[in-house]
C-alpha positions as CSV (number, residue, x, y, z in Angstrom):
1,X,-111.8,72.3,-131.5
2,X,-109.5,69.5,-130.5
3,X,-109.6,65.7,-130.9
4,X,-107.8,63.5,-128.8
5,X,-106.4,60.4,-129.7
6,X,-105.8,57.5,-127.2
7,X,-104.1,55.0,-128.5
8,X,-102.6,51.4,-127.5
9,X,-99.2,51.0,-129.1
10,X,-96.9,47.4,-129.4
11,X,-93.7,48.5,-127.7
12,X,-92.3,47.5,-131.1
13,X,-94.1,50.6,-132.8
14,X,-93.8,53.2,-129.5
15,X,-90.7,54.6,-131.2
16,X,-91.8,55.4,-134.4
17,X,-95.2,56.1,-132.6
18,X,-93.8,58.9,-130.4
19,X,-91.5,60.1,-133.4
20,X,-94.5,60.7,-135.7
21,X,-96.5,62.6,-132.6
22,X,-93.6,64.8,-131.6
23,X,-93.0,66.0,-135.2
24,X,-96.9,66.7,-135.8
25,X,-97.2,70.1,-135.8
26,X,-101.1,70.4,-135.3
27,X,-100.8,68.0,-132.0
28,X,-100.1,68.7,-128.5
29,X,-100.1,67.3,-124.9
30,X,-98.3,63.9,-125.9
31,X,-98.2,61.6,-123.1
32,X,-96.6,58.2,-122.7
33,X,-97.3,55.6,-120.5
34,X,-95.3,52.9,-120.8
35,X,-96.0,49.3,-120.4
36,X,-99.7,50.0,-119.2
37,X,-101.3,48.1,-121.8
38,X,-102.3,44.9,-120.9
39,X,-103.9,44.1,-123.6
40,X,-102.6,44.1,-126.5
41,X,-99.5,44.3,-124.7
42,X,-97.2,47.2,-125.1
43,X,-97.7,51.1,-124.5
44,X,-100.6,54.0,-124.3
45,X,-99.9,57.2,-126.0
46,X,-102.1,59.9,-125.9
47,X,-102.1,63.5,-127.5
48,X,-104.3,66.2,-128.9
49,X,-104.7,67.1,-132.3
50,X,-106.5,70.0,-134.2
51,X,-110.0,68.5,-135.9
52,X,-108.8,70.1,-139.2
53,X,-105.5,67.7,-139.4
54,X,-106.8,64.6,-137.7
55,X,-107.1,62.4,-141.0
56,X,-103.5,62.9,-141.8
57,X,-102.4,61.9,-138.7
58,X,-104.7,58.5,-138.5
59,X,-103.8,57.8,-142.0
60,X,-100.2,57.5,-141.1
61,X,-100.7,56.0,-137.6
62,X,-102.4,53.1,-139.9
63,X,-99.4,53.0,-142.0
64,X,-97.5,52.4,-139.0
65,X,-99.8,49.6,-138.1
66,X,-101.0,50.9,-135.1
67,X,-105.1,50.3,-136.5
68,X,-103.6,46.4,-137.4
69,X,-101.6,45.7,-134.3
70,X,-102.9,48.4,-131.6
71,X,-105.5,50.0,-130.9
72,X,-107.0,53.7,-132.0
73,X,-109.9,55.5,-129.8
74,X,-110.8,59.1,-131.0
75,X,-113.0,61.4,-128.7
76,X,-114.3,64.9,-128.7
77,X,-113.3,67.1,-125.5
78,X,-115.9,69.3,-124.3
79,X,-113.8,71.7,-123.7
80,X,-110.5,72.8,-124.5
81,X,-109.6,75.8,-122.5
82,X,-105.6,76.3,-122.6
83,X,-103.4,79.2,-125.0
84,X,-101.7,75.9,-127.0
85,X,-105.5,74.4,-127.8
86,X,-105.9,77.9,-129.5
87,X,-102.7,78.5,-131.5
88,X,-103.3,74.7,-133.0
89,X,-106.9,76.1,-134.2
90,X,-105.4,79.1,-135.7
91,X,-102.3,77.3,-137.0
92,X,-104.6,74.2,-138.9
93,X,-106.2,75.1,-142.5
94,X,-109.7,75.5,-142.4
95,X,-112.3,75.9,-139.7
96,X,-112.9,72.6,-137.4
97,X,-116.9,73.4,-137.7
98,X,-116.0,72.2,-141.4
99,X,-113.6,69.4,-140.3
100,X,-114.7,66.1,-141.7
101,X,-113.1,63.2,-139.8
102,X,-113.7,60.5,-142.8
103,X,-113.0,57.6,-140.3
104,X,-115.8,58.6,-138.3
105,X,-117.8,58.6,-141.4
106,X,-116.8,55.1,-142.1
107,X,-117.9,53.8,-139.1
108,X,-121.4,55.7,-138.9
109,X,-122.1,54.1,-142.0
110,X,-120.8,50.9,-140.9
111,X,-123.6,51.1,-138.0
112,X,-125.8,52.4,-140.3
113,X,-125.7,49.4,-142.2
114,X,-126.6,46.7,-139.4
115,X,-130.3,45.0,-139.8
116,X,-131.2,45.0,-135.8
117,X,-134.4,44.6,-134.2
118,X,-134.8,48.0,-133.2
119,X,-133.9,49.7,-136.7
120,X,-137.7,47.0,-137.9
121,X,-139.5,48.4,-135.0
122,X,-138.7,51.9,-135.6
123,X,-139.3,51.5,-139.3
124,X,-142.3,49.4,-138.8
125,X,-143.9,51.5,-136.4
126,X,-143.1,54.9,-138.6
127,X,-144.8,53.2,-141.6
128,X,-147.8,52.3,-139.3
129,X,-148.5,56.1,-137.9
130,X,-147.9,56.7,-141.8
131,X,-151.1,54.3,-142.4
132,X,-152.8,55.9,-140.0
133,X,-152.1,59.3,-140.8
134,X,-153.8,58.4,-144.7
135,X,-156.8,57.1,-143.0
136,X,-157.3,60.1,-140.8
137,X,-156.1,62.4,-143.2
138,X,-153.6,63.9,-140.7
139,X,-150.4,66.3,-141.7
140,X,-149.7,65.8,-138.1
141,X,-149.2,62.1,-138.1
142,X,-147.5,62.0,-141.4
143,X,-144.6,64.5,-140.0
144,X,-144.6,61.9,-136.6
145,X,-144.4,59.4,-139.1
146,X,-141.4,61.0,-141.1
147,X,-139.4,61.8,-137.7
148,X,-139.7,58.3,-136.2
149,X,-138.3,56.6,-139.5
150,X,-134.8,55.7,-139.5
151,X,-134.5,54.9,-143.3
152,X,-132.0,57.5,-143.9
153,X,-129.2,55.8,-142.1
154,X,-129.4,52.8,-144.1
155,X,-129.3,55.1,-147.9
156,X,-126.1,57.1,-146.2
157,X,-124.6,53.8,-145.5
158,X,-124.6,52.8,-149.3
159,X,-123.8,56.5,-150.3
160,X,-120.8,55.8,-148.4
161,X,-119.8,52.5,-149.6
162,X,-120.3,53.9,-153.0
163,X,-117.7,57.0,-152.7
164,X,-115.3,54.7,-150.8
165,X,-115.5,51.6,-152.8
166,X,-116.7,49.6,-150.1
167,X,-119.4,47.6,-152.1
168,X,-120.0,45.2,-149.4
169,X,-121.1,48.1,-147.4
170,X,-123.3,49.4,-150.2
171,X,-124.5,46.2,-150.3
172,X,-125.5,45.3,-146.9
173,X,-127.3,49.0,-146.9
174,X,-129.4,48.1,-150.2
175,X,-130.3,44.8,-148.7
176,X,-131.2,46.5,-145.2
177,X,-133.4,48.9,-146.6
178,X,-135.2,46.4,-149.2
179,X,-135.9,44.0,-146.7
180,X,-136.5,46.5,-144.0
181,X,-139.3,48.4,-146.2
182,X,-140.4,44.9,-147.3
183,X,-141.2,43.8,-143.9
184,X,-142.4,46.9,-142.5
185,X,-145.0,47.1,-145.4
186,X,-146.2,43.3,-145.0
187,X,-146.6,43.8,-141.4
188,X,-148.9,47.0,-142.1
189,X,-150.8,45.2,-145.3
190,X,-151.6,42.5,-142.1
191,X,-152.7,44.8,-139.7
192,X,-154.8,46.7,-142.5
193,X,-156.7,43.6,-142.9
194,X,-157.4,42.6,-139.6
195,X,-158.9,46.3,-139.3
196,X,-160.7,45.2,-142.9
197,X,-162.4,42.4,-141.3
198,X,-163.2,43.4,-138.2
199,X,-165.1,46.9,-139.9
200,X,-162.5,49.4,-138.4
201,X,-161.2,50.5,-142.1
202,X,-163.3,50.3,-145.3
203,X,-162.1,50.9,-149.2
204,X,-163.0,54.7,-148.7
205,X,-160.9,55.5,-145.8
206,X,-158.3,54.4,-148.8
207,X,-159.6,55.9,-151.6
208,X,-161.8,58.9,-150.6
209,X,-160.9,62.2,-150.2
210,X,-157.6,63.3,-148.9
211,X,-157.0,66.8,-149.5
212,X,-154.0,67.0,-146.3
213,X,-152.3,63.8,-147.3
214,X,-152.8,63.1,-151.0
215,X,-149.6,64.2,-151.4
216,X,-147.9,61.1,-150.5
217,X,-149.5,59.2,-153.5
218,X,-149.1,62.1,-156.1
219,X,-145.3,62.5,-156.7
220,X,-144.3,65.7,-159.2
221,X,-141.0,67.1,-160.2
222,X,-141.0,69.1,-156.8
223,X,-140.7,65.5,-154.9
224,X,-137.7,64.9,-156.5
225,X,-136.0,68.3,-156.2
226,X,-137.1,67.9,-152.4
227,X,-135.1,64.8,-152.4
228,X,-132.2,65.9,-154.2
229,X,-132.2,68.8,-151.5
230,X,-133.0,66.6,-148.5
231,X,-130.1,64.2,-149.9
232,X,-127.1,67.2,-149.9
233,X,-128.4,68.1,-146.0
234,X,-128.1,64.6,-145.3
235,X,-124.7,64.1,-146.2
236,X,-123.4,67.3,-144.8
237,X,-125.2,66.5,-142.0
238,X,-123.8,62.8,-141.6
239,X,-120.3,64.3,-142.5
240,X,-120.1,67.3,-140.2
241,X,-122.0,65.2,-136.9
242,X,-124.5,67.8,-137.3
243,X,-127.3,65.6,-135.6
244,X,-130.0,68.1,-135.4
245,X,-130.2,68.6,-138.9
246,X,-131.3,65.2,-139.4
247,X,-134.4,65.9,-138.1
248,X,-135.0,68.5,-140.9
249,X,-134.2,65.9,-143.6
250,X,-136.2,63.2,-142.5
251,X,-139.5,65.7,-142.4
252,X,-138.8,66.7,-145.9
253,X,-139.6,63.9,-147.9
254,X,-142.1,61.5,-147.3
255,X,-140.7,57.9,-148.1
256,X,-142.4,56.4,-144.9
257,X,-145.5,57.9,-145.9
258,X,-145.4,56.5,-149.0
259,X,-144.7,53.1,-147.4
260,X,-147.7,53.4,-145.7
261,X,-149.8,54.6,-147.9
262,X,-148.6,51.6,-150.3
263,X,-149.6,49.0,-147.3
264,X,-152.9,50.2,-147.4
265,X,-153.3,50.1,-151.2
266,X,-151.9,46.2,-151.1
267,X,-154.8,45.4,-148.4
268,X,-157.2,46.6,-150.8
269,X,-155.8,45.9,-154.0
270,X,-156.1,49.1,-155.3
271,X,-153.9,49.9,-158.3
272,X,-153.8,53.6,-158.0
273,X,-152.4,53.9,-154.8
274,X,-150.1,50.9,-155.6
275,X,-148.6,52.5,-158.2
276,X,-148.6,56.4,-157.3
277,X,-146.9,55.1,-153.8
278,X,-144.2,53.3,-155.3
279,X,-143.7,56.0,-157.5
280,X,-143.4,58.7,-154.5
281,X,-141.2,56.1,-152.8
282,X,-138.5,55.1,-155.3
283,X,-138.7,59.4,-156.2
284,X,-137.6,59.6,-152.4
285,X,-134.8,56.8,-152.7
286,X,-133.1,58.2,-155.8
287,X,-132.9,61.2,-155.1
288,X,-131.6,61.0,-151.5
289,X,-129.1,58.6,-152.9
290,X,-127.8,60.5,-155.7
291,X,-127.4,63.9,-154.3
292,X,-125.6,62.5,-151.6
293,X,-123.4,60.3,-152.8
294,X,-122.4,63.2,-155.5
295,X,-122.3,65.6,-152.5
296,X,-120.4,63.0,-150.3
297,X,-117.7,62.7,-153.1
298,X,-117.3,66.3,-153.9
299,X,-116.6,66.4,-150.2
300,X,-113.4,64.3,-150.1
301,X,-112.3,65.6,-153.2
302,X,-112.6,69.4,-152.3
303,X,-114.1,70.0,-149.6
304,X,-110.8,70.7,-147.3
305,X,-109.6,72.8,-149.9
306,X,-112.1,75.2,-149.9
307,X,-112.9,75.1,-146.7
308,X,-109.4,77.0,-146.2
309,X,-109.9,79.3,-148.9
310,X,-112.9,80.3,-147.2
311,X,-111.3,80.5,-143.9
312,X,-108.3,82.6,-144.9
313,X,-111.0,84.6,-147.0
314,X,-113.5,85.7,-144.6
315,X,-111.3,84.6,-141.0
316,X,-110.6,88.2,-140.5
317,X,-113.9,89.1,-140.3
318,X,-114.6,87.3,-137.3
């Protein structure tokens, strides 16, 4: 697996550029184009680089000042089907299936950290089916529920800016998700009473029995362990781009559910479900956050490492 870099180069730094790309051993299929760039002005330079050795190279192209004074634009290929594509893969330590590009990472969580109007309505409507889903006493709702939420972008965002030092990232994820939940809840505690007043939801479709859903209210030491699990298959989801794994953490732990559940316990005042919803809720939160952010640093302190050892270990095999 190959990435290829395209990047926009001052003619200033082209020599030093095309120095530092010629004497990379894990990169291939430089190309120069010069005085194609219009804007900034100067060169393009393109190449190929194995997955596994790609954060070197972008480190020092920074240190060159390309990332300051150019420009730096890293895509996936679909395919890579030539001898030299293979002989880099071989050549590079590690397996590119366990390549972390940590630049990549940065930048997810950078998005990740943005309040916009569709991360509320995603959120809003996910607590809402969540709501739903306690009045009806419906697993199926509450999994819809967990799927639709988006919440776990925002706690990967401050995991990040926690192992990177980036506190104004950390920051602008706590905020996102405070004020995101905040809202979301509100606007379901609203709803709740309209449905109140107009005889569509009484105090028992709260507090009766809910032998599918009381779950979400009754946190236990297996909530948290869930978390903690959910939190690890986050990261190394978020880390690896595996997308579809995403899916899998945000049906194991029910945060939304919680929010909703809480909504619904505000409309009627009832301290119970207040209290054993904000308990499930902040179990959720702390644990996804911990075990990621520890995962997330044991990651860029070891993670490339080991990856080789396993690669050189069990490589043969394949």
């Amino acid at each position: 697996m190959l990435v290829h870099l395209r990047l926009t180069v001052p003619s200033s730094l082209t020599p030093d550029v095309r120095r530092l790309l010629l004497d990379d051993a894990s990169g291939t299929n430089v190309v120069l184009h010069e005085g194609v760039s219009l804007e900034p002005k100067g060169d393009l330079v393109e190449c190929d680089v194995a997955k596994e050795s790609v954060n070197e190279l972008l480190g020092e192209l920074a240190d060159l000042g390309v990332g300051e004074h150019g420009g730096i634009v890293v895509t996936t290929p679909d395919s890579t089907p030539f001898a030299a594509a293979k002989r880099l893969e071989e050549a590079a330590p590690g397996d590119p299936e366990d390549a972390v590009v940590w630049d990549a990472v940065l930048e997810e969580a950078e998005n990740g950290s943005v309040a916009t109007l569709s991360y509320q309505l995603f959120l809003t409507c996910a607590v809402s089916l969540a709501a739903i889903a306690v009045v009806t006493d419906s697993t199926v709702l509450v999994v819809g529920a967990m799927v639709v939420g988006p919440e776990f972008g925002a706690v990967a965002a401050a995991c990040v800016g926690v192992v990177f030092g980036r506190w104004g990232l950390a920051r602008r994820a706590a905020l996102l998700l405070a004020g995101s939940f905040g809202l979301a809840v509100a606007t379901v505690v609203v709803l709740a009473l309209v449905l109140r007043v107009v005889g569509l939801l009484e105090v028992a479709d709260v507090t009766g029995p809910r032998p599918q859903t009381e779950f979400i209210f009754h946190p236990d030491v297996w909530s948290f362990i869930v978390a903690l699990v959910a939190g690890v298959v986050g990261a190394l989801a978020l880390s690896l781009g595996k997308t579809s794994a995403m899916v899998g953490v945000f049906i194991s732990v029910t945060t939304v559910p919680a929010a909703g559940n809480l909504a619904l316990g505000l409309a009627f005042l009832e301290p119970g479900e207040i209290t054993g919803s904000l308990a499930q809720l902040g179990l959720n939160l702390v644990g996804i956050f911990l075990a990621a952010t520890l995962f997330l640093a044991f990651q860029r302190l070891f993670w490339k490492r080991i990856s080789t050892f396993v690669e050189r270990r069990f490589g043969a095999l394949r």
